[in-house]
C-alpha positions as CSV (number, residue, x, y, z in Angstrom):
1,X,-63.1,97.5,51.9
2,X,-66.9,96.4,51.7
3,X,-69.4,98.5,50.2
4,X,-72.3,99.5,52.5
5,X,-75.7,98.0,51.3
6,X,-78.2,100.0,50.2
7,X,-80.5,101.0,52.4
8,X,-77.5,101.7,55.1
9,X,-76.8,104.4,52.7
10,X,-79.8,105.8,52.5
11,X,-80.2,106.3,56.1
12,X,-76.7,107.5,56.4
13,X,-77.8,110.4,54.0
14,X,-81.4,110.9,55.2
15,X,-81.6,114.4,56.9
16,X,-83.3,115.2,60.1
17,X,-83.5,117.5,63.3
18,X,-83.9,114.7,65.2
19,X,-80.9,113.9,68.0
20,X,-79.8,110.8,67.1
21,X,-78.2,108.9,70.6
22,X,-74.7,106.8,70.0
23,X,-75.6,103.7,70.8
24,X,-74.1,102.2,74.2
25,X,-70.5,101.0,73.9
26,X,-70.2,97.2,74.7
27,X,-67.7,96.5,77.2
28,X,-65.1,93.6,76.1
29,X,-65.9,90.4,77.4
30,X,-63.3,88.9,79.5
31,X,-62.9,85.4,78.2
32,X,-62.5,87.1,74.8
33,X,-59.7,89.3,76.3
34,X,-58.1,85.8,77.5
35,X,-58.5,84.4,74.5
36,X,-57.0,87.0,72.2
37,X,-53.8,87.2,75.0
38,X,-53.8,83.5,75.0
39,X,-53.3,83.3,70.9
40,X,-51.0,86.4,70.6
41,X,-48.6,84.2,73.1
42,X,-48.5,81.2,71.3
43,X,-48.0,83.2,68.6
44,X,-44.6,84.6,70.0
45,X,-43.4,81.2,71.3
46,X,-43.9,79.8,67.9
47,X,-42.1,82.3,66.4
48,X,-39.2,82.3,68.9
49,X,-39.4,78.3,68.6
50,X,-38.8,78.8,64.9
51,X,-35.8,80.8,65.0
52,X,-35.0,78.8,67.9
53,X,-34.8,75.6,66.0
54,X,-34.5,77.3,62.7
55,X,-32.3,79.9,62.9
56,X,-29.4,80.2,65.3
57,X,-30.0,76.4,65.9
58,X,-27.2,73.7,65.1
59,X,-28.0,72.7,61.4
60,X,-24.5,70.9,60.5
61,X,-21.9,68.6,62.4
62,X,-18.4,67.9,61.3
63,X,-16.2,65.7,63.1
64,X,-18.5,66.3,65.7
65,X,-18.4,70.3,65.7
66,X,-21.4,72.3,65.7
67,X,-22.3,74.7,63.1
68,X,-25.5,77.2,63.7
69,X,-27.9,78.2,61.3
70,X,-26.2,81.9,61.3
71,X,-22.6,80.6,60.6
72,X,-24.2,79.3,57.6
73,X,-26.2,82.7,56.7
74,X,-23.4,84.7,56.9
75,X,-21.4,82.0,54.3
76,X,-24.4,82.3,52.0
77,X,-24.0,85.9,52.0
78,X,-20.0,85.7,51.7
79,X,-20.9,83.4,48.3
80,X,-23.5,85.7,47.0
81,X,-20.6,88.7,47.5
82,X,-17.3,87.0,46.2
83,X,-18.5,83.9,44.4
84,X,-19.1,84.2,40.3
85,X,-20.4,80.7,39.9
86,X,-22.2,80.7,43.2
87,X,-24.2,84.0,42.0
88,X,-25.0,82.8,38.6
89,X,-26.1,79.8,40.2
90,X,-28.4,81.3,42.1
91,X,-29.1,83.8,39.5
92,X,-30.6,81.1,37.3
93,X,-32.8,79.5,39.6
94,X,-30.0,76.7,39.4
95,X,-29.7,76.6,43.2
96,X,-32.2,75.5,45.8
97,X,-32.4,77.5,49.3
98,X,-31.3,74.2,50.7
99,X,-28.3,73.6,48.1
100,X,-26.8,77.3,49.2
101,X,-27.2,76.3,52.3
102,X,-26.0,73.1,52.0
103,X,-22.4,74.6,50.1
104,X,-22.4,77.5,52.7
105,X,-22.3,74.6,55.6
106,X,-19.1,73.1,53.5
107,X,-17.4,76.6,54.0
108,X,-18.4,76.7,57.1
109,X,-17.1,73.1,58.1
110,X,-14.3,73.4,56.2
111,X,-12.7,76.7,58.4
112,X,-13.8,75.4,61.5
113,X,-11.1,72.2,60.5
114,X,-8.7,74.5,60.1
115,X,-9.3,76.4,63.4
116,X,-9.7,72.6,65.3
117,X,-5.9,71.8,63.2
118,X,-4.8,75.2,64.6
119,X,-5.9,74.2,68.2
120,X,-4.7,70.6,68.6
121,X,-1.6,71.0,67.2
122,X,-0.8,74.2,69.3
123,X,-0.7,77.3,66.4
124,X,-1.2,80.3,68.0
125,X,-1.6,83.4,66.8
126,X,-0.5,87.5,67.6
127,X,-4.1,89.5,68.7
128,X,-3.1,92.2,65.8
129,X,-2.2,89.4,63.2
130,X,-5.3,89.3,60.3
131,X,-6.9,86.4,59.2
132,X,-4.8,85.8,56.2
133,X,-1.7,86.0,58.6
134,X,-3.5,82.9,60.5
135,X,-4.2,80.8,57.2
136,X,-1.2,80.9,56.0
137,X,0.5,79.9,59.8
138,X,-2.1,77.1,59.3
139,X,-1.0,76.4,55.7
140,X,2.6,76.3,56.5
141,X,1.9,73.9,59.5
142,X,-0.1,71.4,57.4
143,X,2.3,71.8,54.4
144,X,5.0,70.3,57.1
145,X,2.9,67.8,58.4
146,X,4.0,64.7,56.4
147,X,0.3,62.8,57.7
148,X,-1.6,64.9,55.1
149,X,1.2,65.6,52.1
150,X,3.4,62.7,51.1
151,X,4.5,65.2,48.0
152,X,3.1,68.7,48.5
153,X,4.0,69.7,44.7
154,X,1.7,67.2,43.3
155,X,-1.2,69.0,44.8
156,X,-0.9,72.6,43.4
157,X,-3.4,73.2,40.7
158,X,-3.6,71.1,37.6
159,X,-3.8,74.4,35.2
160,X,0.1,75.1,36.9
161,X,0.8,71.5,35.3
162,X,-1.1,72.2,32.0
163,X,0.8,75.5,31.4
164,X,4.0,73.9,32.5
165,X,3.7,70.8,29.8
166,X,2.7,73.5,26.6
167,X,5.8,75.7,27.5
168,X,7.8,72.8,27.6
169,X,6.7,71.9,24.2
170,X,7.2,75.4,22.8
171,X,10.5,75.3,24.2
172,X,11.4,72.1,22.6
173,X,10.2,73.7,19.4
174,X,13.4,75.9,19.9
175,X,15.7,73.9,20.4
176,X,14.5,71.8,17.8
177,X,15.7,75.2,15.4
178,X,12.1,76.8,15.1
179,X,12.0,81.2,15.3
180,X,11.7,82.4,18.5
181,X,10.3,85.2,17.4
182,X,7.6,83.1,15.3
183,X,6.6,81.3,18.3
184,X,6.3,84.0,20.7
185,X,3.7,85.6,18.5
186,X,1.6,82.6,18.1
187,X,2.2,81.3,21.8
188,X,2.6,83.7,24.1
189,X,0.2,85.3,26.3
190,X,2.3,88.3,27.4
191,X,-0.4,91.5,27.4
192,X,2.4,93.7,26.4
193,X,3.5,91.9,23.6
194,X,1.9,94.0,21.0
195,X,3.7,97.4,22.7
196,X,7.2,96.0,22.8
197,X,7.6,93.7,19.9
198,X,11.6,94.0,19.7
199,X,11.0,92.8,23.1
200,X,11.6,94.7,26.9
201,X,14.6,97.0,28.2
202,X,14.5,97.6,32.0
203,X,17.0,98.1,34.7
204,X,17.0,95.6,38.3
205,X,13.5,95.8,39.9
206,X,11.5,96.5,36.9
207,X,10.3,92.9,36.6
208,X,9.6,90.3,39.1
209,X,12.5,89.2,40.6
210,X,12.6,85.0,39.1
211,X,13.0,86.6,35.6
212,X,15.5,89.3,36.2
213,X,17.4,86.5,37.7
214,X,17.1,84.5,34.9
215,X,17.6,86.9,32.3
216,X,20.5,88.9,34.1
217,X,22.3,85.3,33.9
218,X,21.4,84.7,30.4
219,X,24.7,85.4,27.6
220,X,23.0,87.7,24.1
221,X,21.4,85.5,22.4
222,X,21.2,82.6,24.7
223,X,17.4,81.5,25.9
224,X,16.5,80.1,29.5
225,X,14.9,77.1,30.1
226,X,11.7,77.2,32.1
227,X,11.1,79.9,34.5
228,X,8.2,80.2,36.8
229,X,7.0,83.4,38.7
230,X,3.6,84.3,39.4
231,X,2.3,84.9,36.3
232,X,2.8,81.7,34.6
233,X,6.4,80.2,32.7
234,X,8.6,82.2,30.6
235,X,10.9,81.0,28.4
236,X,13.5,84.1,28.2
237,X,16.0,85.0,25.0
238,X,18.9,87.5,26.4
239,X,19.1,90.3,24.1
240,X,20.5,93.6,24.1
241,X,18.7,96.6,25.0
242,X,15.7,97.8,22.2
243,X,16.7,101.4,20.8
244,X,14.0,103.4,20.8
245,X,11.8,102.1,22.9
246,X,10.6,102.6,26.6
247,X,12.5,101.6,29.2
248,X,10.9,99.7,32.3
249,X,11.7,101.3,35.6
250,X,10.8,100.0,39.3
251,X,8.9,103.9,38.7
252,X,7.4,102.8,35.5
253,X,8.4,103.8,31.9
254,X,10.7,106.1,30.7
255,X,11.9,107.4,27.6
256,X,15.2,106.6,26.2
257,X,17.9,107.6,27.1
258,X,18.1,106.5,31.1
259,X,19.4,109.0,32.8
260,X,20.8,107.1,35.4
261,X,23.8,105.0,36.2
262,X,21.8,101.9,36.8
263,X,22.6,98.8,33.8
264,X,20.3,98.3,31.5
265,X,19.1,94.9,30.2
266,X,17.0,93.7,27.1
267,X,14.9,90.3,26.6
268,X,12.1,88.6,25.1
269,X,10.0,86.2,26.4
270,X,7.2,83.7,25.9
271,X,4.6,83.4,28.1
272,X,2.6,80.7,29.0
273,X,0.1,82.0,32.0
274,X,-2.2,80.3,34.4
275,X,-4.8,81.5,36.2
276,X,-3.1,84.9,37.6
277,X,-2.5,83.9,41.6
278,X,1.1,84.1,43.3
279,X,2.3,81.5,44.3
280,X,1.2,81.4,48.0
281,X,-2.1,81.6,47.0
282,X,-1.6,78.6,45.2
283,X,-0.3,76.7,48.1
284,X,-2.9,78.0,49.9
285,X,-5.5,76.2,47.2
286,X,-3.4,73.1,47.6
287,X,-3.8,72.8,51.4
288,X,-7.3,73.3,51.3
289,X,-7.8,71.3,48.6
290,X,-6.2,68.0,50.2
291,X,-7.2,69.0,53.7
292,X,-10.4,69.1,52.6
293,X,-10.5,65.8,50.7
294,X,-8.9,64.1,53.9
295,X,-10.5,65.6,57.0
296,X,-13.5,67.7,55.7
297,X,-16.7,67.8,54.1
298,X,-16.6,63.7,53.6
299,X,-17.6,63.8,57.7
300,X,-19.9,66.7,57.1
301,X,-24.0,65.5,58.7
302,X,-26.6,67.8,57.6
303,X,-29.3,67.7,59.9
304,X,-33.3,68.9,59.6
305,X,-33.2,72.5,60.0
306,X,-30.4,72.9,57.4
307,X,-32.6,73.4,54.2
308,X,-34.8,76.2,56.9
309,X,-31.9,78.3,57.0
310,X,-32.3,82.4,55.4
């Protein structure tokens, strides 16, 4: 706010008995009127040409499908929500405006492939079915289509391959005459490990169903070879049932004795884990991962607007 000069002040204080008359009230002139419309209008269509070409505009192509400026917001704001890198990124300054935008597009491009798959090679889906439900109809449709995977199996994750070649070592260890025991300590990444040293007695339904299967088929003392379930591969030893420990239930633990008529079983195991995802979602990664590489962001054209996009 200015301050008044000096002599306005003085005036403004000065008493007298005086009437003092307002002075007349100007009347607007017109052509300012016109003016001052004529500027708050382009105003508005500047604005509104903004988001126009800004906002909701088409700021991507891929294989010559569209994607708007808000397709690409609302990916941002799925990365920001559900992606760790994505957030530190950003976090540390690491990421432009136009580099988020430019990874949300990808996402973007990359689902509206799948949906294009979905549509030219007839997958339809049930109104109540969710959108998992749809990707893995997609998935199981592109896992059959022998155009995109000569040998699905080579394209799950690498870390799936890591894990499998350690355990295989580990297991030739054994066979070789080293102490299971002594190499289940050093080795394996089982979280219980610590709680049930003398190893595990359940009943059927207690563990995942790949190794019960394995270990119900397993003689005392004999070890599996490689078995993989969700968590990673386990190399099993059959023994019998730990005394004094608790006893793994579909219900959870219990303390020994089981009161119930249901055979118990004991084993051991070495773990070696992957990154903890079943094993859909893991040909779930695979799909994208090669449909992505054939048919995706390779054919993805950013255009102006994109690095405009908020």
């Amino acid at each position: 706010m200015k301050k008044r000069n000096a002599s306005q002040g003085k005036q403004l204080n000065r008493t007298t008995s005086n009437t003092v008359k307002a002075p007349p009230v100007k009347s607007i002139d017109k052509k300012w009127f016109i003016v001052g419309a004529a500027v708050l209008l382009a105003v508005v269509i500047l604005t509104a040409g903004l988001i126009r070409v800004y906002g909701d505009n088409v700021v991507a192509r891929v294989n010559g499908i569209n994607i708007r400026g808000s397709e690409v917001s609302q990916a941002v704001i799925h990365l920001m929500q559900h992606d760790e890198d994505f957030q530190m990124w950003m976090s540390w300054g690491m990421l432009s405006q136009e580099d988020a935008n430019t990874m949300g597009a990808s996402r973007v491009a990359f689902n509206k492939l799948l949906e294009d798959y979905a549509r030219r090679n007839g997958i339809s889906f049930a109104r109540r079915d969710d959108l998992a439900q749809r990707t893995d109809a997609i998935v199981d449709a592109i896992i059959a289509d022998d155009g995109l995977f000569a040998n699905f199996e080579e394209h799950m994750p690498r870390d799936l391959y890591e894990a499998e070649a350690k355990a295989g070592e580990v297991l030739t260890r054994i066979l070789m005459g080293e102490n299971f025991d002594n190499l289940m300590f050093a080795y394996s990444g089982d979280q219980g490990l610590h709680n049930f040293p003398d190893g595990y007695a359940f009943i059927e339904g207690a563990m995942v169903e790949e190794f019960f299967e394995a270990a119900r088929n397993l003689e005392i003392g004999e070890i599996s070879g490689l078995v993989l379930t969700q968590f990673g591969f386990h190399i099993i030893q059959r023994i019998e049932p730990p005394e004094d420990t608790a006893i793994l239930t579909p219900w959870g633990e219990v303390p020994p004795p089981l009161d119930t008529e249901d055979e118990l079983f004991g084993a051991k195991h070495i773990l070696i884990g992957f990154e903890d995802l079943s094993h859909q979602a893991r040909r779930r990664w695979a799909v994208f991962h090669v449909f992505e590489e054939k048919l995706g962001t390779a054919d993805l054209v950013l255009l102006p607007g994109i690095g405009n996009v908020e």
